[in-house]
C-alpha positions in Angstrom: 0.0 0.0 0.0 2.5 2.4 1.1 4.4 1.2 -2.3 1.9 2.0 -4.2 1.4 5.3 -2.4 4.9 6.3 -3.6 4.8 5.2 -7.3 1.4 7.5 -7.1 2.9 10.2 -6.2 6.6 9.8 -8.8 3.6 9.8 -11.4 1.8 12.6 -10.3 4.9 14.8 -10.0 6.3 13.6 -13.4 2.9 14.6 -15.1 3.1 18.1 -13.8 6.6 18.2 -15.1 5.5 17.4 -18.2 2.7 19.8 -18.6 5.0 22.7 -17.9 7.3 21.5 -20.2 4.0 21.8 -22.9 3.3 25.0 -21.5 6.5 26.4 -22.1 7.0 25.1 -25.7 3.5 26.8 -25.9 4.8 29.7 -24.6 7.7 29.4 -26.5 5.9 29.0 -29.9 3.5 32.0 -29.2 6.7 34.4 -28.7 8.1 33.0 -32.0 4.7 33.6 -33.8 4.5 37.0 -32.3 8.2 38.2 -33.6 7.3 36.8 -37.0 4.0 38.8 -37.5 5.8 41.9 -35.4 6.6 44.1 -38.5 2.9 43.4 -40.2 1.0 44.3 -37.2 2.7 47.5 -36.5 2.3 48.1 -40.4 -1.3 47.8 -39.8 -1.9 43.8 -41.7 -3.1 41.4 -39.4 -1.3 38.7 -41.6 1.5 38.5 -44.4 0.4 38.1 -47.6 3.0 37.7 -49.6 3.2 33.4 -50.3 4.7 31.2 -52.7 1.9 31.9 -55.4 2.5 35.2 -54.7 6.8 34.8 -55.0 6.0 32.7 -57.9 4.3 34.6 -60.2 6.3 37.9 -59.4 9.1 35.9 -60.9 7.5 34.8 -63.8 4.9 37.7 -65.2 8.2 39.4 -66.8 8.9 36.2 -69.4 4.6 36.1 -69.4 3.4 37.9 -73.4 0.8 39.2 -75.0 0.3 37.8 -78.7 -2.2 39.4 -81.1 -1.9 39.0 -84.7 -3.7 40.9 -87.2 -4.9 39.9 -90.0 -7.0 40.9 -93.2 -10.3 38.9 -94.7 -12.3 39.9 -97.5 -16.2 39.5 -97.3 -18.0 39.2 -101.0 -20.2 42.0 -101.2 -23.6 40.6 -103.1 -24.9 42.6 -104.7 -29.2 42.2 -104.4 -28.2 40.1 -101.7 -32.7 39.4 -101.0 -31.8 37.2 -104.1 -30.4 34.1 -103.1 -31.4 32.1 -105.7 -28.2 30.4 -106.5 -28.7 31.1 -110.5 -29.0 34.7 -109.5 -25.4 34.2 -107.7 -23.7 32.6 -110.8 -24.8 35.6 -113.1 -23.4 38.0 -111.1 -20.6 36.5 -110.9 -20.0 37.1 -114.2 -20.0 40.8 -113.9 -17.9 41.2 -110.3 -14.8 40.5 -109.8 -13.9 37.4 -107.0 -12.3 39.5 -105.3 -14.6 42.7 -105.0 -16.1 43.4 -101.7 -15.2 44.9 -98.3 -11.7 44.0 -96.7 -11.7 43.4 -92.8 -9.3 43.6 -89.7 -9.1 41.2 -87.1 -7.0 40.8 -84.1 -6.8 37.3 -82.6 -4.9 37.5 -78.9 -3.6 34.5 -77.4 -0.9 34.1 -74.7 3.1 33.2 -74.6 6.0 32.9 -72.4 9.7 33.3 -73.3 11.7 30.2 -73.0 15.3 31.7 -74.0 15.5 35.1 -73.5 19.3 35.2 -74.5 18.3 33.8 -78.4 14.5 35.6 -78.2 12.6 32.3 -78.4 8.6 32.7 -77.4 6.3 29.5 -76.6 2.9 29.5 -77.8 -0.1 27.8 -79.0 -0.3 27.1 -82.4 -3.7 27.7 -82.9 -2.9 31.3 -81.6 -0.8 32.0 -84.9 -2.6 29.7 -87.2 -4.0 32.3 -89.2 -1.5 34.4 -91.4 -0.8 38.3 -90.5 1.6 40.3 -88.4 2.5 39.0 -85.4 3.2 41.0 -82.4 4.6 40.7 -79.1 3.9 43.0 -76.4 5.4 42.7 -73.1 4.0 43.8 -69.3 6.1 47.2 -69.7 4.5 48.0 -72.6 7.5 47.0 -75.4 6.3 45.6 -78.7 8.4 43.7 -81.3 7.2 42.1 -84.4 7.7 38.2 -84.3 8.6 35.7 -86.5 6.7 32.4 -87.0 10.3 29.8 -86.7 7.6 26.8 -86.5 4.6 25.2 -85.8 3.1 21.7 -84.9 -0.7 21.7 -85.3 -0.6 18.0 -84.1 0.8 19.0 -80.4 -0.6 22.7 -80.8 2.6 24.0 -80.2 4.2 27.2 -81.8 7.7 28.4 -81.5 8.1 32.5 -82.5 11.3 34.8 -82.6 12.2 38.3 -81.6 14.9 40.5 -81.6 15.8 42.7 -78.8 18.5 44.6 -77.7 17.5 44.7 -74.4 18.1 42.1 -71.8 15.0 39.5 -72.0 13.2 37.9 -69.1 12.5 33.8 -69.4 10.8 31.1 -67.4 12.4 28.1 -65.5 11.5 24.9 -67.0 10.3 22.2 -64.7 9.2 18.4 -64.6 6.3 17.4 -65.7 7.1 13.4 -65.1 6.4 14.0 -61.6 3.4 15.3 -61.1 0.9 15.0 -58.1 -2.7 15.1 -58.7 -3.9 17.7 -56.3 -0.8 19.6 -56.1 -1.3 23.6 -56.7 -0.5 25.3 -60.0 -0.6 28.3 -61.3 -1.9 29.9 -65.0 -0.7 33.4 -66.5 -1.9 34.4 -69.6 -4.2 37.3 -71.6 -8.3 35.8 -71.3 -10.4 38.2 -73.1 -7.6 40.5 -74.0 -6.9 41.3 -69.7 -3.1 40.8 -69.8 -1.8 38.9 -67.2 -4.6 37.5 -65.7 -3.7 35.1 -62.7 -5.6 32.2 -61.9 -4.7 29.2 -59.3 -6.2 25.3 -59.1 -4.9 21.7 -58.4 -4.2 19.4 -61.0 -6.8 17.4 -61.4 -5.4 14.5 -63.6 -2.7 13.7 -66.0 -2.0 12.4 -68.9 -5.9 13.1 -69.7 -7.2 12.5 -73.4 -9.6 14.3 -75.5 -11.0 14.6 -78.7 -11.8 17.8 -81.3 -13.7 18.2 -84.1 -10.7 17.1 -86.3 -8.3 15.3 -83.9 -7.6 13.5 -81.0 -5.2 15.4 -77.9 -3.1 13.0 -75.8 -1.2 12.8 -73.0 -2.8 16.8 -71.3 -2.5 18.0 -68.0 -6.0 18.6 -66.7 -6.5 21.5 -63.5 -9.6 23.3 -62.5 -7.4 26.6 -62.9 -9.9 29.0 -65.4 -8.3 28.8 -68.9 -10.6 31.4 -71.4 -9.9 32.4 -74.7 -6.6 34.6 -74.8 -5.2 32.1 -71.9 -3.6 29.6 -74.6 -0.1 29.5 -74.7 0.4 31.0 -71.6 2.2 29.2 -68.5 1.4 26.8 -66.4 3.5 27.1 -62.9 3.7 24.3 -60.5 4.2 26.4 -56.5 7.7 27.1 -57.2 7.0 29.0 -60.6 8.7 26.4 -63.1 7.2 26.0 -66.0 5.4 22.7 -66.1 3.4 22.8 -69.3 1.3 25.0 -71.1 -2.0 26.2 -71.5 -4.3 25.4 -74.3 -8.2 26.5 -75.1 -8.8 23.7 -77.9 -11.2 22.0 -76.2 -14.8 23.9 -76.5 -16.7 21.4 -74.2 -14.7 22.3 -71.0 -16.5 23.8 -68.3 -14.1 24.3 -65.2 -11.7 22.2 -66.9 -8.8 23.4 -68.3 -5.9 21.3 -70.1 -2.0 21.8 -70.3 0.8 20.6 -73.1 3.3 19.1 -70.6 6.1 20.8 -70.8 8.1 17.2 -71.1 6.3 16.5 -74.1 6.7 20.0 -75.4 11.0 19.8 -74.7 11.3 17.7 -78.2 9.0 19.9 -80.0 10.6 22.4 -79.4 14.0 21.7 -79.8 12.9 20.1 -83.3 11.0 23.6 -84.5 13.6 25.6 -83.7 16.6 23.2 -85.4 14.1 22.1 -88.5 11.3 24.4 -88.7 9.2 21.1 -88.2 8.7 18.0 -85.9 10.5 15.1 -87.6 8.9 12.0 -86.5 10.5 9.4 -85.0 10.0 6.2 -87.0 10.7 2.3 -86.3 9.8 0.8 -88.9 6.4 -1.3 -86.9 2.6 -1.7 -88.4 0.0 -2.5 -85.4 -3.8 -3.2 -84.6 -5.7 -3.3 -81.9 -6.3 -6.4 -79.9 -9.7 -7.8 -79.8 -11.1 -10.8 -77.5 -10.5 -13.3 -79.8 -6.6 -11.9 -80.7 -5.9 -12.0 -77.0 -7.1 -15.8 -76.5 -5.4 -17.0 -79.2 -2.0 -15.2 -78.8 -2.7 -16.5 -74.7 -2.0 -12.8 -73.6 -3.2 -13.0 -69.6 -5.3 -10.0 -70.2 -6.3 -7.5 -72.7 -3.4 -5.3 -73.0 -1.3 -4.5 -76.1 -1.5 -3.8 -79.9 -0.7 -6.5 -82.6 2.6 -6.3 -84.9 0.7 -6.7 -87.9 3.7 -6.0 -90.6 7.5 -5.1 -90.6 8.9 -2.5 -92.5 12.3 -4.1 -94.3 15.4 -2.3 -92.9 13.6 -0.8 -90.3 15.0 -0.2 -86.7 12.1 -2.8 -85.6 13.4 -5.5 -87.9 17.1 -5.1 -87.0 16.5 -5.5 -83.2 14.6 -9.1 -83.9 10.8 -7.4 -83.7 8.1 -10.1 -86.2 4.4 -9.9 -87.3 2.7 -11.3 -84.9 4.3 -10.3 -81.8 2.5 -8.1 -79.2 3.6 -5.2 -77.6 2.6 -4.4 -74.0 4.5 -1.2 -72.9 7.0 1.5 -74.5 9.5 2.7 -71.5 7.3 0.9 -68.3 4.2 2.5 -70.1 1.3 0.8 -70.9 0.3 0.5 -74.6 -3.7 -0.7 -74.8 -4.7 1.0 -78.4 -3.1 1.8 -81.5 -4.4 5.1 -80.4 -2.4 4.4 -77.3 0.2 3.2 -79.1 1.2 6.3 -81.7 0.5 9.0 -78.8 3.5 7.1 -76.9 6.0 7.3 -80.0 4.8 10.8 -80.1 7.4 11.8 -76.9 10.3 10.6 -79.0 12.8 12.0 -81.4 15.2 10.6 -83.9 18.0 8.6 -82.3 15.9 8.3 -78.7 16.2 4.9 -77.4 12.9 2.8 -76.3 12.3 -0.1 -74.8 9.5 -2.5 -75.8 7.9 -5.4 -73.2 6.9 -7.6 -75.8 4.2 -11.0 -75.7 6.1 -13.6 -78.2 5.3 -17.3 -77.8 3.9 -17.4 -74.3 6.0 -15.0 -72.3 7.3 -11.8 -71.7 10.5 -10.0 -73.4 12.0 -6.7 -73.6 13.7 -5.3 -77.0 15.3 -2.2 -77.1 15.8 0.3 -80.6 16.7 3.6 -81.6 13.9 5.8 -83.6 15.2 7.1 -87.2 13.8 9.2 -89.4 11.7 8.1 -92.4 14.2 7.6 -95.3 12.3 9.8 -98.0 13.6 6.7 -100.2 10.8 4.4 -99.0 7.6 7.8 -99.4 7.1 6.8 -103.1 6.4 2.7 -101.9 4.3 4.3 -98.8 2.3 6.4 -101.2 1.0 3.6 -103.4 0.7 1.7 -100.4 -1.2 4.2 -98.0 -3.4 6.1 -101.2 -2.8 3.7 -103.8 -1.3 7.0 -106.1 2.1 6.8 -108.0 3.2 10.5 -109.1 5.7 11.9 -111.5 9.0 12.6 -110.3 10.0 14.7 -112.9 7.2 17.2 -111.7 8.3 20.6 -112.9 5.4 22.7 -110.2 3.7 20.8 -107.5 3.1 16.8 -107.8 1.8 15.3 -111.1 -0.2 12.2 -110.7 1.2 9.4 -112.8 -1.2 6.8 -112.0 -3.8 5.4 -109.4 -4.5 2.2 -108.0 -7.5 0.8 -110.5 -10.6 0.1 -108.4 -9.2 2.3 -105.2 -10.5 5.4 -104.1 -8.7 7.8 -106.1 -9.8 5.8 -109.3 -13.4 5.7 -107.8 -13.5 9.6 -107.1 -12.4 10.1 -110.7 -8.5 11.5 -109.9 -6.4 10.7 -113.5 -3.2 11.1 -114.4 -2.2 14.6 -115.6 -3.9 15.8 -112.2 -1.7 18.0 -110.2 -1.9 17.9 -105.9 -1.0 21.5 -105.0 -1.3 21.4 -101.2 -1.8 18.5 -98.8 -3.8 18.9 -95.7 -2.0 22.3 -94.8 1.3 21.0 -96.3 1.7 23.6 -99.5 3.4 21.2 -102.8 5.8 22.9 -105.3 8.0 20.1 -106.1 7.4 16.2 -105.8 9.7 15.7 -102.6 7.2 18.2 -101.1 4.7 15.4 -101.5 6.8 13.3 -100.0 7.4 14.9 -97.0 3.9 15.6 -96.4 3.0 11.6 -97.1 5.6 10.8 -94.1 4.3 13.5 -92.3 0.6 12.3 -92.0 0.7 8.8 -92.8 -0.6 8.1 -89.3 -4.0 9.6 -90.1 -6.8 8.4 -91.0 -7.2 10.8 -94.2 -5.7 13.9 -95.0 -7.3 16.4 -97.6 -5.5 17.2 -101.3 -5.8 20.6 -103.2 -6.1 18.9 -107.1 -5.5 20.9 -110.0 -6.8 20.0 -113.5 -6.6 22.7 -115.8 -7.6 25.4 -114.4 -10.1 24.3 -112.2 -9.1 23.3 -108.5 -10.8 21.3 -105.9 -10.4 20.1 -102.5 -10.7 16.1 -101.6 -10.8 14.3 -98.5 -8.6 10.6 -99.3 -9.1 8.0 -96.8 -5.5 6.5 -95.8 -5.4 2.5 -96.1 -4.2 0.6 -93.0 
């Protein structure tokens, strides 16, 4: 009893000790607290305001433009326009000129940041410069330059545009977009409405989101709740710390609270290859797939659905020199799951010539990995891909544009009523002046599903949408 007494009252006095020892770390904090917000309460603020976002985007909004381009359109004046008869609209035609009637201005705005300030290199949207005119830059303090347009990639949206200063320019930090954390804040800087430098603040909501246009589909996006408006597109997006983790698009009409993001990992190869070659070369191995469907996945005994079919080779391709064969099945590029063809071409879409992949591959019953380096399309193989693809053979010896020498009897040239004598003048927006222009522009889209030709016979010209063959 009297033991027990004792032990008691050691406990009791140890607990008092340690509630004055939480008192005076209490104490202690409460002093540090007060010292901290000293200066602000005397100043009158009851807190400081001043926080990362705030840190962040005073280091970025320098490097943060203003992109408007002007350009002119000319809208047909009819003349008794209550007759809309379309006979009445031929026989005027034949006493106005095409190109009389009223000529507009119109100035698109759009957003941009400035990745080198030492060479004058602007990031943008490409939809923002899509239309031709002068461009021109204007900065926060009011300086304007004209631009020039050194590339752009409607596929990614991405634009690259120069300026030359002799003035000291202000760029952006580029950061990692690999590592994202859904919920982490970000930041987004840009011109909505024509408001220049308008800041806005989310979480990142997802990554690696997908979405689909009118004309294509958009892979690989960061998706925040940060508002992204008209004018907002190619403007930053800042991850707390104000590095540049991808950028800001508008594309998508549908969104409501959503707003998407090029990240800037995926951008780094776009832009290197628009500044070096005007152009994003493609990287190329040389492999033909299709999607997998139930019965595909039983038969090649794949444990479940995942992966795209080799269905063909190319000869002397980078897949047939590392040991690739129809009929294999790949599961993952780099650790990444492949589940589409879809899938498949946005994944080869993040590399460039010479970048090394690795391929986890399904042959006879188990799992492999087979590494290759991407190449570039040899512009020797386009006139075989042509035939292949459209099923169109065209003059080499073309003096302007591409003259077609033949189409495939039966295919859907020969069906729409294309001969040879015809002349393509412009693919999709790919204009043709000689025939390795065609070429280029066959490589360029042959992962499409059609792509639009500008035909010339005589002197008539029309436009024609030519399914590509798989």
């Amino acid at each position: 009893m009297v033991r027990y007494n004792r032990v008691g009252a050691h406990m009791t006095n140890f607990s008092i000790l340690i509630n004055h020892k939480q008192k005076f770390a209490l104490i202690f904090s409460g002093l540090i607290v007060i010292i901290t917000l000293l200066p602000a309460v005397l100043q009158g603020q009851p807190y400081p305001r001043r926080n990362a976002i705030v840190d962040a985007v005073r280091k970025v909004s320098p490097a943060v433009v203003n992109i408007s381009l002007e350009y002119e359109i000319r809208k047909r004046i009819q003349p008794f326009s209550e007759f809309s008869n379309p006979l009445f609209e031929d026989f005027f035609k034949d006493f106005f000129d095409p190109g009389f009637g009223r000529q507009y201005k119109r100035t698109s705005l759009g957003s941009g940041v400035i990745i080198d300030g030492r060479r004058g290199y602007i990031l943008t949207n490409a939809h923002v410069v899509e239309k031709t005119g002068t461009v021109t830059i204007t900065f926060n303090d009011e300086r304007e330059y004209v631009a020039e347009i050194v590339g752009v990639d409607p596929d990614s949206d991405l634009a690259v545009l120069h300026i030359q200063s002799n003035d000291p320019l202000p760029s952006i930090g580029m950061g990692d977009s690999h590592d994202l954390m859904i919920g982490e804040t970000v930041i987004a800087i840009g011109n909505p409405f024509g408001f220049s430098n308008t800041v806005t603040t989310g979480v990142i909501s997802a990554a690696n989101r997908s979405f689909r246009t009118q004309d294509r589909v958009f892979h690989d996006f960061i998706q925040t709740d940060a508002s992204i408006n008209p004018g907002n597109s190619g403007g930053p997006l800042l991850n707390i710390n104000g590095e540049l983790i991808g950028i800001n698009t508008a594309i998508y009409a549908g969104a409501q609270g959503i707003g998407f993001a090029i990240p800037i990992n995926k951008a780094r190869r776009i832009i290197e290859d628009l500044i070096a070659h005007g152009e994003v070369i493609d990287a190329w191995i040389g492999l033909w797939v299709q999607d997998l469907d139930s019965s595909l996945t039983r038969y090649f005994n794949i444990p479940k659905k995942q992966g795209v079919l080799i269905s063909a080779v190319d000869p002397d391709s980078p897949a047939q020199q590392a040991g690739l064969h129809e009929g294999d099945v790949i599961l993952a590029i780099d650790g990444r799951k492949v589940v589409s063809v879809e899938d498949y071409k946005a994944r080869l879409k993040n590399y460039g010539i010479d970048d090394r992949l690795v391929l986890e591959i399904w042959v006879q019953g188990r799992k492999r990995e087979i590494s290759l380096n991407a190449q570039v399309f040899p512009i020797a193989k386009a006139p075989e891909l042509a035939y292949t693809l459209l099923g169109l053979k065209i003059d080499a010896q073309s003096q302007a544009g591409a003259e077609v020498a033949a189409v495939q009897k039966g295919g859907f040239l020969d069906r729409t009523g294309v001969r040879p004598g015809d002349v393509i003048r412009q693919v999709n927006e790919f204009l043709i002046r000689e025939p390795v222009d065609f070429y280029k522009a066959i490589i360029k889209y042959r992962d499409r599903e059609s792509i639009v030709f500008l035909l010339q016979r005589a002197s008539q010209r029309y436009y024609i949408t030519v399914p590509i063959r798989r």
